[in-house]
TIPA-899353 format. One record per residue: residue in three letters; residue number from 1; x, y, z of N, C-alpha, C in turn. Coordinates in steps of 0.05 Angstrom, whole numbers. Layout:
BEGIN
ALA  NUM  X  Y  Z  X  Y  Z  X  Y  Z
...
//
This chain:
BEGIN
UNK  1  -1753  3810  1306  -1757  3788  1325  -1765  3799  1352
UNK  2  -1753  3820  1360  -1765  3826  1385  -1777  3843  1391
UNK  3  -1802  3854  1372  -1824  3865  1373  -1839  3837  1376
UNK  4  -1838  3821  1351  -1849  3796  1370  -1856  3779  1395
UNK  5  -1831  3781  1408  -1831  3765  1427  -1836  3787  1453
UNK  6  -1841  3816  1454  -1857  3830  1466  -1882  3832  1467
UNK  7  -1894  3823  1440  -1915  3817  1437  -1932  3796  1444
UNK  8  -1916  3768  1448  -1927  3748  1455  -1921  3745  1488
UNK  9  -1902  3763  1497  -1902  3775  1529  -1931  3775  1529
UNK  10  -1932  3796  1521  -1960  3809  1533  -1978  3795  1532
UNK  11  -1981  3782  1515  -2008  3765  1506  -2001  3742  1529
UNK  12  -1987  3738  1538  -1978  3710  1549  -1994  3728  1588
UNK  13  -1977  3748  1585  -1989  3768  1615  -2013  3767  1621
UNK  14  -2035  3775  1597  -2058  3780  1601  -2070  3754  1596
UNK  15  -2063  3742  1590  -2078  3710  1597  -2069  3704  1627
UNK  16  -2053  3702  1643  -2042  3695  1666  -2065  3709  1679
UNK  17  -2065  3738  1675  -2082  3755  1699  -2111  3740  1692
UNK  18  -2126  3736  1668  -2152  3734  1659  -2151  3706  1678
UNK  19  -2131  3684  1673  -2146  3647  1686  -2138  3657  1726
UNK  20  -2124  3681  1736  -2111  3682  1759  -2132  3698  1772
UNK  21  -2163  3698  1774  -2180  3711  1784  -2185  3704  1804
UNK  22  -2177  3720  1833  -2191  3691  1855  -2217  3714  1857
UNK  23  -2230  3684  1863  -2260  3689  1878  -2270  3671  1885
UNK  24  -2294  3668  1893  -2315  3636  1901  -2327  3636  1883
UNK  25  -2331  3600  1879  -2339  3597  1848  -2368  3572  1865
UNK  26  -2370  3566  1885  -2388  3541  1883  -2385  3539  1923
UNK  27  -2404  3535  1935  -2406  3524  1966  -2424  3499  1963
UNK  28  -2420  3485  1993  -2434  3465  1996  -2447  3471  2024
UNK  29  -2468  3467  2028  -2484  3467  2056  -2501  3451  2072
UNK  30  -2501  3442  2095  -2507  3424  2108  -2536  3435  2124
UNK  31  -2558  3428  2108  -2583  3436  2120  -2593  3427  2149
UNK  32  -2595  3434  2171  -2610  3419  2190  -2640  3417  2185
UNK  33  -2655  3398  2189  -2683  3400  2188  -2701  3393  2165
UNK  34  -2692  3393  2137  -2708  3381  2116  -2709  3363  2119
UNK  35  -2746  3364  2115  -2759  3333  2114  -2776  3327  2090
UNK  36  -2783  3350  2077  -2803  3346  2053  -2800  3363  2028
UNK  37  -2803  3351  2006  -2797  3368  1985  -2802  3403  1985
UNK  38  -2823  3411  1998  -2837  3430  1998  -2809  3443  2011
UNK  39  -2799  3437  2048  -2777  3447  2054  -2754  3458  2033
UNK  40  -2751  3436  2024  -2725  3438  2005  -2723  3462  1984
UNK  41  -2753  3467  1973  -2765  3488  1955  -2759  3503  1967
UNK  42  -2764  3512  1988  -2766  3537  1998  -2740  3552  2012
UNK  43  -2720  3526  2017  -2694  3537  2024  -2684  3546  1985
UNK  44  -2689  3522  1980  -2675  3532  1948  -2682  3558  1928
UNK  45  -2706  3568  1935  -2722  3593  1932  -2710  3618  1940
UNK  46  -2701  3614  1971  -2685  3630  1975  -2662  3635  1978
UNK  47  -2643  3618  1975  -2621  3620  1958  -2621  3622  1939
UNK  48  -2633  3616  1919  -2633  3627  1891  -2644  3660  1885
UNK  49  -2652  3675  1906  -2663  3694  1906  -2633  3710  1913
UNK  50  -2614  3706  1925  -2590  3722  1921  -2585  3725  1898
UNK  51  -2566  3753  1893  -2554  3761  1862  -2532  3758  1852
UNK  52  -2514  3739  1869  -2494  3727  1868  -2495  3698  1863
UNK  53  -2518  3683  1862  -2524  3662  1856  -2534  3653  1837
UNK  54  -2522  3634  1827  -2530  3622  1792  -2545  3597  1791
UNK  55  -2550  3585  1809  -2554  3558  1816  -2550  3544  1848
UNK  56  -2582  3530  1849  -2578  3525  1881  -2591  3499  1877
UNK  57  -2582  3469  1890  -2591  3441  1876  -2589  3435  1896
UNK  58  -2612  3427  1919  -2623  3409  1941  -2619  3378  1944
UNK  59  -2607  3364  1956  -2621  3344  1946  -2628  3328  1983
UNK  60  -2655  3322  1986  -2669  3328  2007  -2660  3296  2023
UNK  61  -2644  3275  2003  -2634  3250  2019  -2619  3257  2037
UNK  62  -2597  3277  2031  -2573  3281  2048  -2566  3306  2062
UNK  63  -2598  3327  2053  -2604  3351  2066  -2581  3369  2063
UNK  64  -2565  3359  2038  -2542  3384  2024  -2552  3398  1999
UNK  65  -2539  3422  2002  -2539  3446  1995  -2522  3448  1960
UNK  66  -2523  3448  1944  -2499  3462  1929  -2508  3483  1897
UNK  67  -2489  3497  1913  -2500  3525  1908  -2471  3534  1883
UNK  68  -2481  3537  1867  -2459  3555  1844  -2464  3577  1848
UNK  69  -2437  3591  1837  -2439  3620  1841  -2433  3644  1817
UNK  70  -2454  3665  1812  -2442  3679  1785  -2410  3682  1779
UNK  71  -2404  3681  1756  -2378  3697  1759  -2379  3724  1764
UNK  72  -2355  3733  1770  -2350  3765  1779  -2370  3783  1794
UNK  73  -2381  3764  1812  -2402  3778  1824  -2389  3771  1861
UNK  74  -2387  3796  1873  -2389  3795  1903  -2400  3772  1922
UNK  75  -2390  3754  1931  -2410  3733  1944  -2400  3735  1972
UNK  76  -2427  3736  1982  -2433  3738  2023  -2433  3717  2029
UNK  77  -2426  3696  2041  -2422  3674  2053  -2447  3685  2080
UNK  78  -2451  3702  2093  -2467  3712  2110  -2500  3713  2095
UNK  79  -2498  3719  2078  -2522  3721  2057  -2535  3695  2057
UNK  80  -2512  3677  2047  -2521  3646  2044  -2531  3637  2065
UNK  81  -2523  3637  2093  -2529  3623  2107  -2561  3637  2123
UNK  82  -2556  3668  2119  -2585  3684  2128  -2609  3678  2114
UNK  83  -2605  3665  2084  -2629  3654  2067  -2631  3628  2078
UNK  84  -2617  3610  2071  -2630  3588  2095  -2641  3593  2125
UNK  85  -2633  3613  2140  -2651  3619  2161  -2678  3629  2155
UNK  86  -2675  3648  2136  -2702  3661  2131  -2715  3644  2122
UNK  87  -2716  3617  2097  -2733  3590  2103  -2737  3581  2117
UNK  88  -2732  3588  2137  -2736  3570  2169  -2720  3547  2178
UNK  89  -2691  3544  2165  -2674  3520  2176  -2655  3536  2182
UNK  90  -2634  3511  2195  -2607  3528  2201  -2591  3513  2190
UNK  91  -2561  3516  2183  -2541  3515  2171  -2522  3496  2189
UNK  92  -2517  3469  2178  -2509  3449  2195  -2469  3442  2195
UNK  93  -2470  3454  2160  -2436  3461  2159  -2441  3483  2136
UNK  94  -2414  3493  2122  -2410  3509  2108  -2394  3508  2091
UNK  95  -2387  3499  2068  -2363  3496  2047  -2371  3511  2023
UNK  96  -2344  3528  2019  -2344  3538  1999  -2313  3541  1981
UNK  97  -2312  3539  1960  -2290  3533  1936  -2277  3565  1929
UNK  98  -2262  3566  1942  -2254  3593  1935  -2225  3588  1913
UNK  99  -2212  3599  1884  -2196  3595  1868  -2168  3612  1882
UNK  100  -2153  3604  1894  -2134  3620  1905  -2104  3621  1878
UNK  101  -2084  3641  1883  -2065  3645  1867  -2040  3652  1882
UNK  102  -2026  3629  1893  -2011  3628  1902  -2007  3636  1928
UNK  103  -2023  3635  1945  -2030  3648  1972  -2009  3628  1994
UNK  104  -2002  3647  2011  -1975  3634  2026  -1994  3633  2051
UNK  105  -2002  3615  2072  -2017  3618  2096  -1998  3607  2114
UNK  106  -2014  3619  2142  -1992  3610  2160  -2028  3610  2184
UNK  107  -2024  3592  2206  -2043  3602  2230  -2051  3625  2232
UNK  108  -2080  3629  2231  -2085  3666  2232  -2079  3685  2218
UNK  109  -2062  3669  2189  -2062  3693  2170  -2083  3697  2159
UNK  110  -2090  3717  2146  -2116  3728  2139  -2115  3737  2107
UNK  111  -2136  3741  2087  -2144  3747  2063  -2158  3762  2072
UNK  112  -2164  3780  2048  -2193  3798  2040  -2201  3795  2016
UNK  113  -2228  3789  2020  -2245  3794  1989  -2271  3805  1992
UNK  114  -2269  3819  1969  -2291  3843  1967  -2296  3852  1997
UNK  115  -2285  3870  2017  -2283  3879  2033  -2285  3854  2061
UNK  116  -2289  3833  2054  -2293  3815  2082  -2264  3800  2085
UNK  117  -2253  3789  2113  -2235  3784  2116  -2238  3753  2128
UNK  118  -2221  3736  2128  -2218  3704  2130  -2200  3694  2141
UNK  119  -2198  3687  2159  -2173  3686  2177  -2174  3657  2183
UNK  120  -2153  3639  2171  -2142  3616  2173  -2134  3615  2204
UNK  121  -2145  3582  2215  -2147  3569  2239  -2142  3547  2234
UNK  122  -2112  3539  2240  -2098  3506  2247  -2098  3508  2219
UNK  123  -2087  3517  2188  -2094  3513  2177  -2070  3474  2165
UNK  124  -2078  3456  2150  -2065  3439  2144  -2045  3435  2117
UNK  125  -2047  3462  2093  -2028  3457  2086  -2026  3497  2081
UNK  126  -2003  3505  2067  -1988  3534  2067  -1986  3547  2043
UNK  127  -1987  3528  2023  -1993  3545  1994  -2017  3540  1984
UNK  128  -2033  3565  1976  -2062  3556  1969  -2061  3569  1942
UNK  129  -2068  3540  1919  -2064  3554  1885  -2081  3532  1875
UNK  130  -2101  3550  1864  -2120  3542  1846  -2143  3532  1859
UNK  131  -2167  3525  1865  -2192  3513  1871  -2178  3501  1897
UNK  132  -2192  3510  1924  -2189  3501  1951  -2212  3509  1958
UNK  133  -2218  3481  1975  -2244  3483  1990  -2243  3496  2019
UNK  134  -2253  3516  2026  -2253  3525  2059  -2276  3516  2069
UNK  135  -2272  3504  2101  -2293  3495  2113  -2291  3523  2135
UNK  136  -2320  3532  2139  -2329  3558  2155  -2333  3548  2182
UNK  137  -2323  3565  2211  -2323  3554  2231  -2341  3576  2248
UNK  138  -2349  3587  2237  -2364  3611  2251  -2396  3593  2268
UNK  139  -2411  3612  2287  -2426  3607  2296  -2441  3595  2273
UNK  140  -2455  3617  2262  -2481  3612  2254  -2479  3597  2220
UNK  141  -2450  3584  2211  -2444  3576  2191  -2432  3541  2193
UNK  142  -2434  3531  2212  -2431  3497  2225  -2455  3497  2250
UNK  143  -2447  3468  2258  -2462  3460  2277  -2450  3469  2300
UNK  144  -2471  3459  2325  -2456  3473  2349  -2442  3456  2362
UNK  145  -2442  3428  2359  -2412  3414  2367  -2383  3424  2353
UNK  146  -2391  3427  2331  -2371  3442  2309  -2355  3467  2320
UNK  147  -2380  3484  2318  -2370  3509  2335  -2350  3513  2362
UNK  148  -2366  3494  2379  -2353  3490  2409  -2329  3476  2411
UNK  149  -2319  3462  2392  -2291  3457  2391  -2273  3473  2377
UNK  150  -2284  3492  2362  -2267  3514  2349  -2266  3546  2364
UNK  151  -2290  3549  2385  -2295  3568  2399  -2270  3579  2411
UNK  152  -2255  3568  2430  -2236  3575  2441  -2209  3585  2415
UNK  153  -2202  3578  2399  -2188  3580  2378  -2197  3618  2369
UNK  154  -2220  3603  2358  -2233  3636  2345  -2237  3652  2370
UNK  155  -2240  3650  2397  -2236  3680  2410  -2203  3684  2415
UNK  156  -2194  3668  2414  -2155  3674  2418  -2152  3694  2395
UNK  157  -2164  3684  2371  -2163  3701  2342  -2168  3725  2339
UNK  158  -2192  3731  2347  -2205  3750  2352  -2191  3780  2371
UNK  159  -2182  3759  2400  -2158  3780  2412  -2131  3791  2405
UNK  160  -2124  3776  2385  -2096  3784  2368  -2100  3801  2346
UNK  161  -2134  3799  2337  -2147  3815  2309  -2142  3846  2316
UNK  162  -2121  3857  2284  -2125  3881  2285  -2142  3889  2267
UNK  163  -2161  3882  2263  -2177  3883  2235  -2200  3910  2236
UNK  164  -2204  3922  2205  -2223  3944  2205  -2240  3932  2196
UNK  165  -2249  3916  2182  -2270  3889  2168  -2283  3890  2190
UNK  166  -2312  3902  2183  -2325  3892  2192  -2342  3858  2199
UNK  167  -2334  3843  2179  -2346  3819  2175  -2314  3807  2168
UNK  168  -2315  3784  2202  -2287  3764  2196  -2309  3738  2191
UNK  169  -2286  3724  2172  -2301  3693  2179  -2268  3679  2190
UNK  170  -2282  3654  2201  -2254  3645  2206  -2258  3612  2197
UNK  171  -2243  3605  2179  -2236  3579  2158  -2221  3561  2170
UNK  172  -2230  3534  2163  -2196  3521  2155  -2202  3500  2132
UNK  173  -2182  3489  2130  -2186  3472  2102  -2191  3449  2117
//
């Protein structure tokens, strides 16, 4: 009996770790500036030209973005938003679905994934498990009314940062 029930341990473990993968699975983005199909092509072109990207779906009424993402592949949130510049628009908000596992947050606590770091601002709730959407407060990832009310927040952040990350973003839900 209890070679059995060591056995279905394990089997029970390695399912836990296999569904408990965090990563980004899907963003949403707020295009400034599309007016014509042709635009929309050409942002979607190059977002789909990243190698972390599986799928990028325009839809030019509401000038949003949504973008799936490979599994197990590294995703740049900086990437995303530099291909929409390099089509020639800019990036009006930033949402992306990251799968969290039990993550305890507090104001200015911080994650890392695949070497970049994320530092929660005002966040509104403290345990983050399973599919949560982060809204991006960075410059060049919202608008600039957006920005300018979060500005003062993210340089307070920034002065308390002991970080070697080169690349912070700073979130909130």
């Amino acid at each position: 009996m209890r070679p059995f029930l060591f056995l279905y341990n394990l089997f029970f473990l390695c399912c836990i770790t296999t569904i408990a993968h965090s990563q980004f699975v899907s963003a949403t983005l707020g295009i400034n500036g599309l007016t014509c199909s042709m635009c929309s092509y050409a942002v979607q072109t190059e977002i789909e030209r990243l190698s972390f990207v599986e799928q990028a779906n325009l839809d030019l009424n509401t000038n949003i973005a949504k973008v799936t993402f490979k599994p197990d592949q590294k995703v740049s949130i900086k990437e995303l938003a530099d291909a929409v510049s390099k089509a020639g628009f800019s990036v009006g908000y930033t949402e992306a679905d990251y799968i969290f596992d039990q993550l305890s947050i507090s104001n200015q606590s911080t994650f890392t994934y695949q070497g970049e770091e994320y530092q929660f601002i005002k966040p509104s709730q403290f345990l983050l498990n399973g599919r949560t959407t982060l809204k991006f407060l960075d410059k060049k990832l919202t608008s600039k009314k957006t920005y300018s009310f979060w500005a003062p927040l993210i340089k307070e952040s920034l002065k308390q940062t002991n970080s070697s990350s080169q690349i912070i973003y700073h979130v909130t839900l």
